[in-house]
C-alpha angles and dihedrals in degrees: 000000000000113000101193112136099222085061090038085055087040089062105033097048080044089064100036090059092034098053100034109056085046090051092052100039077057096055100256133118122271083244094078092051091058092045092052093046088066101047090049092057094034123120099247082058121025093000090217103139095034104197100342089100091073089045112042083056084083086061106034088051088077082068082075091053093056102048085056093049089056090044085057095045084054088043116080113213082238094054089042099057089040084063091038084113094037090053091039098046101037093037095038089044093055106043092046088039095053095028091046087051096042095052095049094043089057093044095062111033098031127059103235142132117263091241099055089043100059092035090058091040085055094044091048097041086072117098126205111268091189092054092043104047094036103047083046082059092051089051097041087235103123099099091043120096088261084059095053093051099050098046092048087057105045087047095060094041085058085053098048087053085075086054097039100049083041089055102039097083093057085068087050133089094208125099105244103211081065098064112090106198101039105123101271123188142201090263105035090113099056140089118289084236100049087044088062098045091054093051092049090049092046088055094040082051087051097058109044091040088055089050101033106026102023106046096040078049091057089039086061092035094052087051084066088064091215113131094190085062090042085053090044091054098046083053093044093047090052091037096050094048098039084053086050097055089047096054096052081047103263139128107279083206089067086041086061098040095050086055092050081050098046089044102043088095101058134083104255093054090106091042094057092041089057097044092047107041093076104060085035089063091045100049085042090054091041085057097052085051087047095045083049095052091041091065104113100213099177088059086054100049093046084056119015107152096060101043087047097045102040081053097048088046087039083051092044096050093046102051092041082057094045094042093053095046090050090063105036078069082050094235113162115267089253086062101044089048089061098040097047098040087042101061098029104101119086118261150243093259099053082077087052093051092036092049090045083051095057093049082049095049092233096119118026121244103252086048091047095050091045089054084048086060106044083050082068096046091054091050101042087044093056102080085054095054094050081053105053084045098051092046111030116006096045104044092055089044085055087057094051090042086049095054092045088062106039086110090068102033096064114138107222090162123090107189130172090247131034125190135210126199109034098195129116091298091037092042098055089054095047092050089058093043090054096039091057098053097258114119123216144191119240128201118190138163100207108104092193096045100052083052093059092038087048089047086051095054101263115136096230125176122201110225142134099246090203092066111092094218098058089049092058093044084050090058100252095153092060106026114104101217131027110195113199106208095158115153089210101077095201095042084052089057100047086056093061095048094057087045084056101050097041112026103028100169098051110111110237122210110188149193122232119178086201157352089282094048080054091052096055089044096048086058083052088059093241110160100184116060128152109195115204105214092047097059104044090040088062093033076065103052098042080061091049085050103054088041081061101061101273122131111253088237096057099041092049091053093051081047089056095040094045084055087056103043088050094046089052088050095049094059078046096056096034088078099048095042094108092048100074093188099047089039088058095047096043090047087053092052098043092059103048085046092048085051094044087051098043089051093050093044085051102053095040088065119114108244089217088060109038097085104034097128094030106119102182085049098058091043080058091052098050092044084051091053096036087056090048097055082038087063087035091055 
């Protein structure tokens, strides 16, 4: 096998590009591509990268570092102690929980040692913090409930590794100064005392070098003007500390985390976010590949039931933990569902304990490499698992939920509109309606959000607007207007269709994210569609426009006409969307024909008119007045 790294990058970038956009065009996250990437060249399939799976994970683990760098950049000092008993009591509640069932369960029904027993429950209480907190960005769902508690939970599980690897020689019979390769520090032959008060100190000299040394740095280095030393300095900075903590024996993630922390005030917190993110998503992407090409499949074939078996009951404990702790905190079952299927899969760091239990003797080595494996199996299976929630386990949930709470969901209001969909696009709608004296009724399946909207004085009520039976106890047979601001563009038009089919009179007024939402609406006969992206884009350019010397009048009518041009082109184009060949040639020609139009509208208006409401214009004009019968004068 060559081992050349232009061939190994070759490989690795190859299946990368290759996995991924297949992954996605299937519906899965970009997670499992990369998981499968690394399986396909590994050396149990293609064989194309022989060992260096196992060995580039030392590498690509700094990928990890680097996405907490990035959470505690994200996360203010003030935030971060206002969640100091969210993190302790979820996190605490779920590795003593896990760790507390599966060491009992082994004990019982294997026949092993005690010790084995509790090093391989901690290792496997862990959950993965890459797989968790990337798959919550795919999904937009960091900054949700179900974001919060994740996170709270992985963070403190990186924390309780200090504590776990710390505590790990005390079940061995070697001696641990013997063994060459246990992980050793700067400060391992001191006092337990004087081992507390350095690493006090080292995180004391991390934060106020990060506000006192670091920022005033940055502050020298962006007057160079010079954004490659500006990206030097944000590496050097995750990479020092991260060096640091491991020298005084901690995790270099939470050295990491703790500088994103110590640096999220100041004014360079979006600048290295920017500079860092993309070799955080590479060397991410680069463990995943590594996680896939480290799955030992010979040792799963020679024993399949157990491996198999151990990781379904492993899956099964975790969730019902995770579940129960969910509600104990009362979050909705959606959110339960997410949170416990999400986190249920075994971590990175429980390598890095099971490896450390093999140099200490604790777990032998064939039962150590099995757990290993079935580490791989958990993670890989996780995406699986999201994806048998979101499509098959949650929408018949919803419907359960929904009936639960058909009591206090009932609609005693009939108004002339009712609107679907509260959140920023619905809201807004709704604001101007009420300001304006006329009622609605709004129909929203956030549960949270209808909480908030109900505690600010809106009158919300939770249902699923694709269901018949909720439009006509909404009122959809007598209300004059139905507005569709769904966020979901499919469930929005699924909406529309069943409005169409049941309630045909009623007007529809809809949402559409882009040209292609409206094309799908415009087969659906709807006659009334507001694309997002179409009126603040020319909201935008009628103010460019009148920056650039133009009369406000007059900028504001070619803004309208423009509206009215495009939305003529698009029921144009909307039936020539599926014939490549006939859609370019009719989008070239509608555009030469909308400029020709918009020169010759502006050139037919009447110049004392065109300015009739134009108030800047008029001051101009008395000042220009005022200045004439000055020089008369």
């Amino acid at each position: 096998m060559d081992t050349n790294f232009l061939l190994q990058a070759i490989i690795y970038l190859s299946a990368a590009v290759i996995c991924v956009p297949i992954a996605k065009k299937l519906g899965l996250s970009s997670i499992l591509g990369y998981l499968l990437a690394g399986i396909i060249i590994g050396p149990y399939v293609l064989g194309f990268i022989g060992q260096e799976g196992q060995d580039i994970m030392h590498f690509a683990e700094f990928g990890v570092v680097m996405m907490l760098f990035l959470i505690g950049l994200e996360l203010e000092p003030n935030k971060f102690w206002k969640m100091r008993k969210f993190i302790l009591g979820m996190g605490a509640a779920q590795l003593i929980g896990t760790t507390l069932i599966l060491f009992i369960g082994c004990l019982f029904f294997m026949d092993w040692k005690w010790e084995t027993t509790l090093a391989i429950s901690l290792a496997l209480a862990l959950s993965s913090t890459a797989i968790v907190l990337q798959t919550l960005k795919e999904k937009g769902l960091s900054n949700t409930s179900v974001g919060r508690s994740s996170f709270a939970v992985l963070l403190f599980q990186d924390i309780a590794v200090i504590p776990i690897l710390a505590f790990l020689p005390l079940l061995s019979t070697v001696n641990l100064e013997a063994t060459n390769n246990a992980p050793q520090s700067l400060i391992t032959g001191y006092a337990s005392w004087l081992q507390t008060v350095i690493v006090i100190g080292i995180i004391s000299t991390i934060y106020f070098a990060g506000r006192f040394v670091f920022v005033p740095l940055l502050h020298i280095i962006a007057k160079t003007r010079l954004q490659e030393l500006f990206t030097a300095s944000a590496l050097l900075l995750v990479v020092g500390v991260s060096y640091l903590m491991q020298l005084i024996g901690l995790s270099p993630a939470l050295g990491a985390f703790m500088a994103g922390v110590v640096l999220a005030n100041s004014e360079f917190r979006h600048e290295l976010e920017g500079d860092i993110a993309p070799f955080k998503g590479l060397l991410l992407g680069l463990f995943f590949l590594g996680v896939g090409a480290s799955i030992n499949f010979q040792l799963i074939i020679e024993n399949p039931l157990f491996i198999f078996v151990f990781g379904a009951i492993l899956t099964l404990v975790k969730f019902a933990v995770l579940f129960v702790i969910s509600r104990f905190h009362k979050n909705k079952i959606d959110q339960n569902l997410l949170f416990a299927f999400g986190l249920s899969q075994a971590g990175e760091f429980g390598f890095v304990i099971m490896s450390f239990s093999m140099q200490l003797n604790i777990v032998p080595n064939i039962l150590a490499n099995q757990i290993m494996a079935v580490i791989a199996m958990s993670m890989v299976a996780t995406p699986f698992l999201l994806l048998i929630n979101e499509r098959i386990i949650y929408p018949n949930t919803r419907i359960q939920e929904k009936e639960i709470k058909k009591d206090n969901d009932y609609i005693d209001e009939d108004n002339p509109v009712i609107i679907a969909g509260f959140g920023h696009f619905g809201s807004t709608v709704g604001r101007l309606l009420r300001a304006n004296q006329i009622k609605s009724t709004i129909l929203d399946y956030d549960s949270d959000r209808i909480d908030l909207l109900r505690k600010m004085g809106y009158k919300v009520y939770y249902g699923d607007a694709t269901r018949l039976e909720l439009l006509k106890a909404a009122g959809c047979e007598n209300a004059k207007i139905f507005i569709a601001a769904i966020d979901n563009p499919t469930v929005n038009l699924q909406v529309i269709e069943t409005l169409k089919k049941h309630f045909p009179n009623l007007k529809i007024l809809t949402r559409a994210r882009n040209r292609n939402d409206a094309y799908e609406l415009i087969d659906h006969k709807v006659e009334h569609i507001y694309r997002e992206t179409l009126y603040s884009a020319v909201n935008m350019g009628v103010d460019a426009l009148v920056a650039l010397g133009l009369r406000k009048y007059t900028a504001t009518r070619q803004g309208q006409q423009f509206i009215k041009y495009d939305e003529i082109t698009t029921r144009k184009l909307a039936e020539k969307r599926h014939d490549k060949m006939a859609y370019l040639i009719t989008i070239k020609e509608e555009i030469e024909l909308q400029e020709q139009l918009l020169k010759s509208d502006i050139y037919s208006q009447v110049a004392a008119t065109n300015h009739s409401w134009d108030s800047q214009h008029l001051k101009n004009n008395l000042a220009d007045l005022s200045d004439s019968s000055e020089l008369q004068d």
